[in-house]
Backbone atoms as SQL, in Angstrom:
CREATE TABLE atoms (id INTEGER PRIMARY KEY, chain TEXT, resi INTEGER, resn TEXT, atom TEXT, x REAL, y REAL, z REAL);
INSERT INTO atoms VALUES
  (1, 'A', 1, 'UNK', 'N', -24.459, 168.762, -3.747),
  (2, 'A', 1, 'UNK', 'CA', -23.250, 169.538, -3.581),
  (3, 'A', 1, 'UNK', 'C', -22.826, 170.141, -4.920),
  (4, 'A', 2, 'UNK', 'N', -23.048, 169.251, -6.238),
  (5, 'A', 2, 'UNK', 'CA', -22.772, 170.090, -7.588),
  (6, 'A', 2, 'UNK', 'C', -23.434, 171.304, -8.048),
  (7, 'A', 3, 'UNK', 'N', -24.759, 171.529, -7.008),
  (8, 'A', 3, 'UNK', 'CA', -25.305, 172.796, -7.813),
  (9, 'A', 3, 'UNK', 'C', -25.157, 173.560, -6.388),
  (10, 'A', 4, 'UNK', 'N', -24.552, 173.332, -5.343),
  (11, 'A', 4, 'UNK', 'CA', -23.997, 174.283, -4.721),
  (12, 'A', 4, 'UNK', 'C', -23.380, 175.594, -5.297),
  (13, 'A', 5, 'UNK', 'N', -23.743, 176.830, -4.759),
  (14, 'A', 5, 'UNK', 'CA', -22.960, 178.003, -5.458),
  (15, 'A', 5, 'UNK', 'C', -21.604, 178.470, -4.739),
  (16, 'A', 6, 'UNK', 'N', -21.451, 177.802, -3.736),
  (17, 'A', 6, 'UNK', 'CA', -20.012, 178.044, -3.191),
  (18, 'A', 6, 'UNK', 'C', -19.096, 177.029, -3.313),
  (19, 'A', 7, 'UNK', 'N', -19.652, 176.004, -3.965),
  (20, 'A', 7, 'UNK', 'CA', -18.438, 174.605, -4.053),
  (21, 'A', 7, 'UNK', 'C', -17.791, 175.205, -5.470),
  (22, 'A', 8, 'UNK', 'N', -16.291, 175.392, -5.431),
  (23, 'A', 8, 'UNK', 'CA', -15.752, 175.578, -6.983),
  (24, 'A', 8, 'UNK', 'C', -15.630, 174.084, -7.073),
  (25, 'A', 9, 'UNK', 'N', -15.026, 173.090, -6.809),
  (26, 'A', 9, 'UNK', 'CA', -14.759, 172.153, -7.516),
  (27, 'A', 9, 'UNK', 'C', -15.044, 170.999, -6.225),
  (28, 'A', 10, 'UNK', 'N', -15.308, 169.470, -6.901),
  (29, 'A', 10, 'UNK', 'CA', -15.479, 168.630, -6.079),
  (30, 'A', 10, 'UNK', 'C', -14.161, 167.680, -6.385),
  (31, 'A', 11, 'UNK', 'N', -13.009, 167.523, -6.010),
  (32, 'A', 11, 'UNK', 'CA', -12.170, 166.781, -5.710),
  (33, 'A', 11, 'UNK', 'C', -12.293, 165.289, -5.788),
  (34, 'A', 12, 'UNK', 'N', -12.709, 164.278, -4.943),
  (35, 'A', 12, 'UNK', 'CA', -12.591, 163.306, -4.671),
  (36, 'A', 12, 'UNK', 'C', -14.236, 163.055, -4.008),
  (37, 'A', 13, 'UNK', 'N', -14.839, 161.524, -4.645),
  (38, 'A', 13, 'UNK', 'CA', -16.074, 161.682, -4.125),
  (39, 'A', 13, 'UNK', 'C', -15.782, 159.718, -4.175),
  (40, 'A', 14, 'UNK', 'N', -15.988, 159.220, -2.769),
  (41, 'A', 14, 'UNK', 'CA', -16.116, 157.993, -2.829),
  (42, 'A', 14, 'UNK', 'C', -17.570, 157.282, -1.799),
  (43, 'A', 15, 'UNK', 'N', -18.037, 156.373, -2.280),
  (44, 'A', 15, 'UNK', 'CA', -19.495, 155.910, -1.808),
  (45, 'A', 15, 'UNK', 'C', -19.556, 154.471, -1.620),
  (46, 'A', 16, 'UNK', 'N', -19.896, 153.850, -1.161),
  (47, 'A', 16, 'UNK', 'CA', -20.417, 152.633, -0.992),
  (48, 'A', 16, 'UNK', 'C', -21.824, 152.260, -0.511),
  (49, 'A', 17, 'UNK', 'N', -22.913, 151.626, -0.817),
  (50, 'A', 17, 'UNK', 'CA', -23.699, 151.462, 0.043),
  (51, 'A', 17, 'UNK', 'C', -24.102, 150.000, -0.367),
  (52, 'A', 18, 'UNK', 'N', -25.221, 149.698, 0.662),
  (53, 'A', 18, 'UNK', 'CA', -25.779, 148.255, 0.724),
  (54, 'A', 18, 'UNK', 'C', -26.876, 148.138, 1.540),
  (55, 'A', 19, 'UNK', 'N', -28.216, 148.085, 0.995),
  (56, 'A', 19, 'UNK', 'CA', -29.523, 148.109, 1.454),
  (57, 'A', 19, 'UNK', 'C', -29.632, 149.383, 2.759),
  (58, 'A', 20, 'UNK', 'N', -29.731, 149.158, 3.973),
  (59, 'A', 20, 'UNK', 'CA', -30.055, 150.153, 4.705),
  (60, 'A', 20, 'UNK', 'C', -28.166, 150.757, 5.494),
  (61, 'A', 21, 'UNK', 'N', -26.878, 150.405, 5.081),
  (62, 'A', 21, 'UNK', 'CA', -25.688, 150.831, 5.163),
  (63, 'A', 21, 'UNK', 'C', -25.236, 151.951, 4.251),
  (64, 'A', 22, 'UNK', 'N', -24.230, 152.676, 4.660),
  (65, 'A', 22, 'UNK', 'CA', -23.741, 153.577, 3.667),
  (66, 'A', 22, 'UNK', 'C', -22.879, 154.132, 4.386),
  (67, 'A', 23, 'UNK', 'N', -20.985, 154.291, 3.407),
  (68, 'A', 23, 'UNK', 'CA', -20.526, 155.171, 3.690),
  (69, 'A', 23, 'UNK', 'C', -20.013, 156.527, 2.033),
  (70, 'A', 24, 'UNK', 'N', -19.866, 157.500, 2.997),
  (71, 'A', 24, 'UNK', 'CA', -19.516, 158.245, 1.832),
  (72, 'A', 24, 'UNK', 'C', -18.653, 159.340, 2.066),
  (73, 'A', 25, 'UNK', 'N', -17.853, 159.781, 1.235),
  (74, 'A', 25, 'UNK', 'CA', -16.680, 160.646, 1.733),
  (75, 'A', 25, 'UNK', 'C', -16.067, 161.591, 0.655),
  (76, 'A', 26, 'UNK', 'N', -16.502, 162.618, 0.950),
  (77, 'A', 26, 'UNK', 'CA', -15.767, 163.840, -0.264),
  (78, 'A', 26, 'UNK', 'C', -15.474, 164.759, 0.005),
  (79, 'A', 27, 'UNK', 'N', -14.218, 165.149, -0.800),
  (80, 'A', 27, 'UNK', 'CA', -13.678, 166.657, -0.796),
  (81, 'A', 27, 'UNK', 'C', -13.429, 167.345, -1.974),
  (82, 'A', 28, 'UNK', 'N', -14.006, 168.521, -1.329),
  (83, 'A', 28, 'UNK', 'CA', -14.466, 169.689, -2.028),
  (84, 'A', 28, 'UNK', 'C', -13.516, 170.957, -1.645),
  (85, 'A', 29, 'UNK', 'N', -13.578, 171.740, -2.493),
  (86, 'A', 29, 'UNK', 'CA', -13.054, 173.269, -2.712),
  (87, 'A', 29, 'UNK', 'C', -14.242, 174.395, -2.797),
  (88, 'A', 30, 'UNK', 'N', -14.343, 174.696, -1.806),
  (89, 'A', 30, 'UNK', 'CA', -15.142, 176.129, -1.963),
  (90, 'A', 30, 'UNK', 'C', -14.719, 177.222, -2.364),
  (91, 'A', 31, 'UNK', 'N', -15.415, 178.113, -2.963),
  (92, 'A', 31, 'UNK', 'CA', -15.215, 179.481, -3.716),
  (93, 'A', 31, 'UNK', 'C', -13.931, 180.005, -3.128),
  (94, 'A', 32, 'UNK', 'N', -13.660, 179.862, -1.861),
  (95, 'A', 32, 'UNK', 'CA', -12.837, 181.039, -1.351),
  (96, 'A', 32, 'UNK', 'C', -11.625, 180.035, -1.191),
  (97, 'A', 33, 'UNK', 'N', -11.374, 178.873, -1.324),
  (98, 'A', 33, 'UNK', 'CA', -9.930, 177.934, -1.355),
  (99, 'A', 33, 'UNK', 'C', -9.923, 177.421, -0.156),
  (100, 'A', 34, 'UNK', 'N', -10.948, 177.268, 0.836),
  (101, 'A', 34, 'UNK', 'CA', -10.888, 176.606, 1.908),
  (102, 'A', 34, 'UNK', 'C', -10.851, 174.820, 1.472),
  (103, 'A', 35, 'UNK', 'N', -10.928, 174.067, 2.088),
  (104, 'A', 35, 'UNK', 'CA', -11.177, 172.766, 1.279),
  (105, 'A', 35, 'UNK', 'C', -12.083, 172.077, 2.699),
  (106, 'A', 36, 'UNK', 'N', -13.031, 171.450, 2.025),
  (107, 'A', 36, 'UNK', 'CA', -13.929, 170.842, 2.850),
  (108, 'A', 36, 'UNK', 'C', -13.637, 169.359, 2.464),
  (109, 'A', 37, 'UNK', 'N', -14.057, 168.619, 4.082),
  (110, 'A', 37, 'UNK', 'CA', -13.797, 167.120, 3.895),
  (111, 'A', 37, 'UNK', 'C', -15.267, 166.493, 4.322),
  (112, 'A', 38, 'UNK', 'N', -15.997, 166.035, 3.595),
  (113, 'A', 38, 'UNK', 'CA', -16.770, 165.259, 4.101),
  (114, 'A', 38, 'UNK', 'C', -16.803, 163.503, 4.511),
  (115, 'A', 39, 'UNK', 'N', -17.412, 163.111, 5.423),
  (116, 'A', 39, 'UNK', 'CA', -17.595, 161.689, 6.175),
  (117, 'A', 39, 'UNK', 'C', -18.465, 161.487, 6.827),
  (118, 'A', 40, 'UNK', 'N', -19.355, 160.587, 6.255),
  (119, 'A', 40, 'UNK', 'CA', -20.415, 160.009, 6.795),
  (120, 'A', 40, 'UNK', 'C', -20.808, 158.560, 6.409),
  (121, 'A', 41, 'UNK', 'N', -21.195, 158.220, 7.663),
  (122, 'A', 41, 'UNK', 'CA', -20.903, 156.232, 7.495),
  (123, 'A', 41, 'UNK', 'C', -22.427, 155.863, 8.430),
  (124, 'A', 42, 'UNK', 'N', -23.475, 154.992, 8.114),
  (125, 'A', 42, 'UNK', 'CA', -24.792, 154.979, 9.245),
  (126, 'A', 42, 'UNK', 'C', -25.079, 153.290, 8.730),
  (127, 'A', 43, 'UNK', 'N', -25.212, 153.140, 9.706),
  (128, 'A', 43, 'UNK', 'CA', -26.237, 151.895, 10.105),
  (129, 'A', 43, 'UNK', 'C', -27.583, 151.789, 10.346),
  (130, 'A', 44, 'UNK', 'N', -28.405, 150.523, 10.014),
  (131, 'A', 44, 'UNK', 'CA', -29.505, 151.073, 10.829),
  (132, 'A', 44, 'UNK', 'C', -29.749, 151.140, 12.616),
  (133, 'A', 45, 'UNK', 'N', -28.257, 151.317, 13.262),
  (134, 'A', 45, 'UNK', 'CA', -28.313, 151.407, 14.765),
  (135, 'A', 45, 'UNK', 'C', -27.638, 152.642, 15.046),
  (136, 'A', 46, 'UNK', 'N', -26.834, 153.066, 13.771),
  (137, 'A', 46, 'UNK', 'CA', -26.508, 154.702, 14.058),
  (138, 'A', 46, 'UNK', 'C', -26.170, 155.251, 13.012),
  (139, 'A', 47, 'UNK', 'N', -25.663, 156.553, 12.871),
  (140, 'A', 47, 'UNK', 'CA', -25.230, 157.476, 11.953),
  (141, 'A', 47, 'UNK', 'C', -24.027, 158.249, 12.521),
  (142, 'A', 48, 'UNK', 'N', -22.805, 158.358, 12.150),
  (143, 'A', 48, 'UNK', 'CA', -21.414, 158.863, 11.982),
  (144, 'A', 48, 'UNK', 'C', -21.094, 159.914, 11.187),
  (145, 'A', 49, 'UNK', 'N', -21.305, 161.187, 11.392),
  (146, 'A', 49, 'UNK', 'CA', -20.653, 162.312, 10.613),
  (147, 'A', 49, 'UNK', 'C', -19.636, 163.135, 10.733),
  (148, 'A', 50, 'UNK', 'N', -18.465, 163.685, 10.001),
  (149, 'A', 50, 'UNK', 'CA', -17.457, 164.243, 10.427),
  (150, 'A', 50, 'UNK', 'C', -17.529, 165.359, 9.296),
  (151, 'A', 51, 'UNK', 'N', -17.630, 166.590, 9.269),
  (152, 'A', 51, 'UNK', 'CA', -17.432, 167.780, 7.738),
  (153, 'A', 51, 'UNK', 'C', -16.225, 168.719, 9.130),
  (154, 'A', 52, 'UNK', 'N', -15.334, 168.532, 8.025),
  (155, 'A', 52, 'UNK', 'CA', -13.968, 169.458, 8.067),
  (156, 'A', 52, 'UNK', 'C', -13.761, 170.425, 7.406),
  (157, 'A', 53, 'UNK', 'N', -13.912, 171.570, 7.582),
  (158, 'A', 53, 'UNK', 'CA', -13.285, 172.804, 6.714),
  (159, 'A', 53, 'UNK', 'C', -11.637, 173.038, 7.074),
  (160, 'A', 54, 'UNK', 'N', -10.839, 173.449, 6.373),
  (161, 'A', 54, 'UNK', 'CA', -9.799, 173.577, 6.536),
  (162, 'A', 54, 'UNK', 'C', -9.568, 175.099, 5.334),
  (163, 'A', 55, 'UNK', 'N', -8.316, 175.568, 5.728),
  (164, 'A', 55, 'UNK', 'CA', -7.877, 176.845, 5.090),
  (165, 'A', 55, 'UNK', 'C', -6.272, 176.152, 5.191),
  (166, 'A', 56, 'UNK', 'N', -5.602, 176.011, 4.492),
  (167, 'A', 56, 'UNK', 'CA', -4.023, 175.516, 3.971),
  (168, 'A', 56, 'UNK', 'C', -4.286, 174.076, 5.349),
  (169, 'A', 57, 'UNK', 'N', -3.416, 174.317, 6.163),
  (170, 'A', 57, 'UNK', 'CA', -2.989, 173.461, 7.228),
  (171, 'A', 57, 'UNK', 'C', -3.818, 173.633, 8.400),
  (172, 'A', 58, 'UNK', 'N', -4.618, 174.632, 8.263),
  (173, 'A', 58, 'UNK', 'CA', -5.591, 175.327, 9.953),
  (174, 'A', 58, 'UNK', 'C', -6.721, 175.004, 9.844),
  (175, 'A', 59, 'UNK', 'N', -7.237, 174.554, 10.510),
  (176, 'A', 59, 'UNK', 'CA', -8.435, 174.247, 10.874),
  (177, 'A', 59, 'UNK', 'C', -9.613, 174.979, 11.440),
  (178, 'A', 60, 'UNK', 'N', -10.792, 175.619, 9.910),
  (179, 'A', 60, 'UNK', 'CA', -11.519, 176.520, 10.289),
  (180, 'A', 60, 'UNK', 'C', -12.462, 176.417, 11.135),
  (181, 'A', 61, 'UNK', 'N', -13.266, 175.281, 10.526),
  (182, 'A', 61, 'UNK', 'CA', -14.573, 174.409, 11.664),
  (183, 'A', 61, 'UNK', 'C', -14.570, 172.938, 11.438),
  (184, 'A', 62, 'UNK', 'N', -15.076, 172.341, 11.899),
  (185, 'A', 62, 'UNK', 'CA', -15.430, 170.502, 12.199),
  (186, 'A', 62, 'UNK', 'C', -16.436, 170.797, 12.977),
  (187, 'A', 63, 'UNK', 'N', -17.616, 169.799, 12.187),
  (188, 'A', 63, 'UNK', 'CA', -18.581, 169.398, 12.878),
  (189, 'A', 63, 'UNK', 'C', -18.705, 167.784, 12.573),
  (190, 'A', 64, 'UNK', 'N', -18.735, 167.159, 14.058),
  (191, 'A', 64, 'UNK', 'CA', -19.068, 165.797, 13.931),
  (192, 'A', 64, 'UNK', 'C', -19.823, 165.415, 15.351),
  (193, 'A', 65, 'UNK', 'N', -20.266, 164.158, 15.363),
  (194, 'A', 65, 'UNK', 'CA', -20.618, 163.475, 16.337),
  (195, 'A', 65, 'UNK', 'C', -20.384, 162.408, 16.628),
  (196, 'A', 66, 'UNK', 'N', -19.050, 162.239, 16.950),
  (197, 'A', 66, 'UNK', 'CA', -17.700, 161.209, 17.705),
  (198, 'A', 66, 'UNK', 'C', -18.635, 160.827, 19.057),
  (199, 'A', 67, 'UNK', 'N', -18.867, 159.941, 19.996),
  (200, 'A', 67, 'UNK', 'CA', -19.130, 160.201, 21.593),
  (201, 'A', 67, 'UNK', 'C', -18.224, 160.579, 22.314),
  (202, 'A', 68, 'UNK', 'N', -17.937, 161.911, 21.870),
  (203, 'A', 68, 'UNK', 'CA', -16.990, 162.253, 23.082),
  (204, 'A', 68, 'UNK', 'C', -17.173, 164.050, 23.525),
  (205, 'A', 69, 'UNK', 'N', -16.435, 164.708, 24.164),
  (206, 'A', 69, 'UNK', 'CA', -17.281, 166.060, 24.666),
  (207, 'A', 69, 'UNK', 'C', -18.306, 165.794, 25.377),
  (208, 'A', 70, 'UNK', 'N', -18.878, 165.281, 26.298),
  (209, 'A', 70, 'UNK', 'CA', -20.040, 164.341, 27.086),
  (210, 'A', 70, 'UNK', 'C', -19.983, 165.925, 27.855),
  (211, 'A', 71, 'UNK', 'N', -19.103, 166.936, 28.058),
  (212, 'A', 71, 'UNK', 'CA', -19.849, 168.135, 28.524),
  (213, 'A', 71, 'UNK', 'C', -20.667, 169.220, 27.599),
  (214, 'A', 72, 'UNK', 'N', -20.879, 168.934, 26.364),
  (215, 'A', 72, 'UNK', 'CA', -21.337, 169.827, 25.353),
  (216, 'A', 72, 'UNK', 'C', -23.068, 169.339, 25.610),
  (217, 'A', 73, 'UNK', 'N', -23.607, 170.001, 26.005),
  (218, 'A', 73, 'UNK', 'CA', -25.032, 170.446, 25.808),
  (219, 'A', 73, 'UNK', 'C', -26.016, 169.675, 25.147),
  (220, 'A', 74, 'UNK', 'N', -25.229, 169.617, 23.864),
  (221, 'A', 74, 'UNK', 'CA', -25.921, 168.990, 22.382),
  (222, 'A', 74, 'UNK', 'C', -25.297, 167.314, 22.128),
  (223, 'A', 75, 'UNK', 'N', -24.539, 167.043, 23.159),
  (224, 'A', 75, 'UNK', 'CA', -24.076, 166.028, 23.068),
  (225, 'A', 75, 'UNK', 'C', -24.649, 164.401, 22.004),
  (226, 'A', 76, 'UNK', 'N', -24.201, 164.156, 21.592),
  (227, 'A', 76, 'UNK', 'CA', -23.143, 163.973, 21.114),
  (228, 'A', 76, 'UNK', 'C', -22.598, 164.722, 19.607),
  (229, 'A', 77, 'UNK', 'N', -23.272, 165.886, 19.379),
  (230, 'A', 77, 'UNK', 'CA', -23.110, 166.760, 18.347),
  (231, 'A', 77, 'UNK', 'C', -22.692, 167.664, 19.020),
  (232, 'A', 78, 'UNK', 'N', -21.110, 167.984, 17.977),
  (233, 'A', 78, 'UNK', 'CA', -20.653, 169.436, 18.491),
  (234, 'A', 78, 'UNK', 'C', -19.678, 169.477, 17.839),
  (235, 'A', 79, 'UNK', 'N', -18.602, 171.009, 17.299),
  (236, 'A', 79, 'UNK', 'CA', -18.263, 171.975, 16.750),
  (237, 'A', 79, 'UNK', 'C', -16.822, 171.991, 17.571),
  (238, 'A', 80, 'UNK', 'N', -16.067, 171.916, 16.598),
  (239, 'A', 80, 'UNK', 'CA', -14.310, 172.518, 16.734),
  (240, 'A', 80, 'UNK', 'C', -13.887, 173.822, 16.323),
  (241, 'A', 81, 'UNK', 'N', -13.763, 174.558, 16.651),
  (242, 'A', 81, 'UNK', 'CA', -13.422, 175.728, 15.944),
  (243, 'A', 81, 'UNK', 'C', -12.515, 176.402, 16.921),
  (244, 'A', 82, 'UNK', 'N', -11.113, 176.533, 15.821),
  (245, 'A', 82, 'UNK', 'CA', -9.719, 176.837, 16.968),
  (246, 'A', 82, 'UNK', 'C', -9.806, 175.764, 17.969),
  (247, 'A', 83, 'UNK', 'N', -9.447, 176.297, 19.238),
  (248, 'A', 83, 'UNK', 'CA', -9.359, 175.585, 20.374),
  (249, 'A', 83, 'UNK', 'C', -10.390, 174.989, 20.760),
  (250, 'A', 84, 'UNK', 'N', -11.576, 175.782, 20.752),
  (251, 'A', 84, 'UNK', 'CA', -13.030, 175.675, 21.455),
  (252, 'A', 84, 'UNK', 'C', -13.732, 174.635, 20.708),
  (253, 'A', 85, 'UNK', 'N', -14.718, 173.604, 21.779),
  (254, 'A', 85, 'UNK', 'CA', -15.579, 172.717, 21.508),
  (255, 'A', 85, 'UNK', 'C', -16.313, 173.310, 21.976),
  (256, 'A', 86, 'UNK', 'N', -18.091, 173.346, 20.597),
  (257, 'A', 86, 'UNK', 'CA', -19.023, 173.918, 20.813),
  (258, 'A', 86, 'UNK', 'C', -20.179, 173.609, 20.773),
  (259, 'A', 87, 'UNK', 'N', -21.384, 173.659, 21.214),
  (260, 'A', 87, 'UNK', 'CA', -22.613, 172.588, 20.947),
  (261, 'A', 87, 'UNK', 'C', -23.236, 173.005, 19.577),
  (262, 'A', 88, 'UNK', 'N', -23.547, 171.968, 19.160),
  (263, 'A', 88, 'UNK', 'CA', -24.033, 171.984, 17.373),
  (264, 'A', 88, 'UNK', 'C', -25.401, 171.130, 17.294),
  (265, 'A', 89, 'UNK', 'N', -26.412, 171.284, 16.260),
  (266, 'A', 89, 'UNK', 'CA', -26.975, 170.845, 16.093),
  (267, 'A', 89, 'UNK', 'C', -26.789, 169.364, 15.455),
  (268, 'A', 90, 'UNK', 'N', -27.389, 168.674, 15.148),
  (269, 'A', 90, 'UNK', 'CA', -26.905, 167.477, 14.324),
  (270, 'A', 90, 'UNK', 'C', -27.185, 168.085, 13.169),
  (271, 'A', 91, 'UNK', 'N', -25.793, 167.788, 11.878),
  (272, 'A', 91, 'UNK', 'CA', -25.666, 168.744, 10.652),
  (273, 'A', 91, 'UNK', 'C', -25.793, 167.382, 9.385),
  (274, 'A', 92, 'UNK', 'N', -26.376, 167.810, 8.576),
  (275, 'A', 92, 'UNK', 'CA', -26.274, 167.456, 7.503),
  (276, 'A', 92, 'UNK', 'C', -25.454, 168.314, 6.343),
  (277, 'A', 93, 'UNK', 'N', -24.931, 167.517, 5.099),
  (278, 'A', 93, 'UNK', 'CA', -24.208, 168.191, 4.144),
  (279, 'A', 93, 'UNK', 'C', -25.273, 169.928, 3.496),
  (280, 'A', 94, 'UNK', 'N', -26.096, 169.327, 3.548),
  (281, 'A', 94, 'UNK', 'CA', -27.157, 170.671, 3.177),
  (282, 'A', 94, 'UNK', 'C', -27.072, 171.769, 4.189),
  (283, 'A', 95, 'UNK', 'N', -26.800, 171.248, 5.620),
  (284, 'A', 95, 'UNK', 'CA', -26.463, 172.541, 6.589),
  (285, 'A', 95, 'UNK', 'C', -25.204, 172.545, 6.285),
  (286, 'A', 96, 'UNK', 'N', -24.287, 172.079, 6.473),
  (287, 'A', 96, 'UNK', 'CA', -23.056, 172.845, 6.878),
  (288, 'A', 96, 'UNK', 'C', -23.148, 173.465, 5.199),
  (289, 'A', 97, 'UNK', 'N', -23.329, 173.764, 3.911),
  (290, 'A', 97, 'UNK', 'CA', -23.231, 174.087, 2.659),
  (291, 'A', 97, 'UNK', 'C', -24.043, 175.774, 3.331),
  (292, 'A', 98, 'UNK', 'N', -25.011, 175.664, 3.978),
  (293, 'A', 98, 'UNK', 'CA', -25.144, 176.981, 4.083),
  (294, 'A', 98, 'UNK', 'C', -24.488, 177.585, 5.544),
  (295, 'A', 99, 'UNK', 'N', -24.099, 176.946, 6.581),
  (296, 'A', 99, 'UNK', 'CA', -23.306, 177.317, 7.059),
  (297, 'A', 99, 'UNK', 'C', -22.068, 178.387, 6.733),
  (298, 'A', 100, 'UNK', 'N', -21.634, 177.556, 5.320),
  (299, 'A', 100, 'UNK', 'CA', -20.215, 177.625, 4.629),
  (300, 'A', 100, 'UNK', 'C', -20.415, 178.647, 4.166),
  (301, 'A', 101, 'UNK', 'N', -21.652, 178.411, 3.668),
  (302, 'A', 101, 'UNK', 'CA', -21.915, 180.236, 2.285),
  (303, 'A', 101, 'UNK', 'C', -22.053, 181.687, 3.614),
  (304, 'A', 102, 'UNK', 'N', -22.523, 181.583, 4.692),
  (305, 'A', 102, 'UNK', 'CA', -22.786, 182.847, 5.472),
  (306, 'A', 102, 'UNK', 'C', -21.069, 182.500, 5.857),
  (307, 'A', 103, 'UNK', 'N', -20.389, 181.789, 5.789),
  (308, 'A', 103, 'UNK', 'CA', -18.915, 182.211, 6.838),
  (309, 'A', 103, 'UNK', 'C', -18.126, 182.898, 5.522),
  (310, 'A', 104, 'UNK', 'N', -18.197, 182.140, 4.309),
  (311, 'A', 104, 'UNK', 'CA', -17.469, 182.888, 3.155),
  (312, 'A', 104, 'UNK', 'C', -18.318, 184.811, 3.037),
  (313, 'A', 105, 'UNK', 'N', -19.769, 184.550, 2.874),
  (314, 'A', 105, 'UNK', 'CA', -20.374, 185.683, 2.556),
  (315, 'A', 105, 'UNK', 'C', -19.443, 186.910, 3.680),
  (316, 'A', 106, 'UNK', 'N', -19.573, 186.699, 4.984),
  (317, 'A', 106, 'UNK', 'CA', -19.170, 187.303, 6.093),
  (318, 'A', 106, 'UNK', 'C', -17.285, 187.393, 6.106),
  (319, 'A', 107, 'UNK', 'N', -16.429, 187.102, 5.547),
  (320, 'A', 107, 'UNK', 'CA', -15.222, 186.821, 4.827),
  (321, 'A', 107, 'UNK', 'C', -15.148, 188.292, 4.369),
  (322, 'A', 108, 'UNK', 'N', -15.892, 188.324, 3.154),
  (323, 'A', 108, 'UNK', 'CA', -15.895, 189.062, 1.959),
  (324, 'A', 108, 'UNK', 'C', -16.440, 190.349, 2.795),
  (325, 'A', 109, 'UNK', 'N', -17.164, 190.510, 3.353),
  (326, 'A', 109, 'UNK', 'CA', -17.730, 191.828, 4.074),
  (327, 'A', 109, 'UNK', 'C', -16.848, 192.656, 4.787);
């Protein structure tokens, strides 16, 4: 995430791990002042991810995989954006980072 070219600053970065456990959780500021939240916590019986973009108080996108939305397609991965729940791939911090850069790039256009 530090040699990201759209992260201006990384905020808060907290980690824990222990042999095959791990949680980790950070927020970041992207180029354009949105603020991203990352969360991710896995076992070796599962994996828990939540990345929040936010713009002041509104909520741009969330992608996580909560078990819930059991009508989304991609279940149990899927996408908040505004009102709408959407089917998502399962995301890692490396996707949603370029996710982030085509929604800022497309911003600016």
């Amino acid at each position: 995430m530090k040699e990201s070219s759209i992260v201006d600053s990384i905020i808060s970065m907290d980690s824990d791990a222990l042999g095959d456990f791990y949680r980790l959780k950070i927020q970041a500021c992207p180029i354009n002042g949105w603020k991203l939240h990352v969360w991710e916590h896995a076992t070796p019986k599962f994996q828990r991810y939540a990345y929040h973009v936010s713009k002041g108080t509104q909520l741009v996108i969330r992608w996580d995989n909560a078990p819930h939305h059991r009508q989304v397609n991609t279940f149990p991965h899927h996408k908040h954006v505004k009102e709408d729940i959407l089917a998502s791939k399962e995301m890692s911090i490396e996707d949603i980072l370029e996710e982030l850069e085509k929604m800022i790039q497309g911003e600016s256009s």
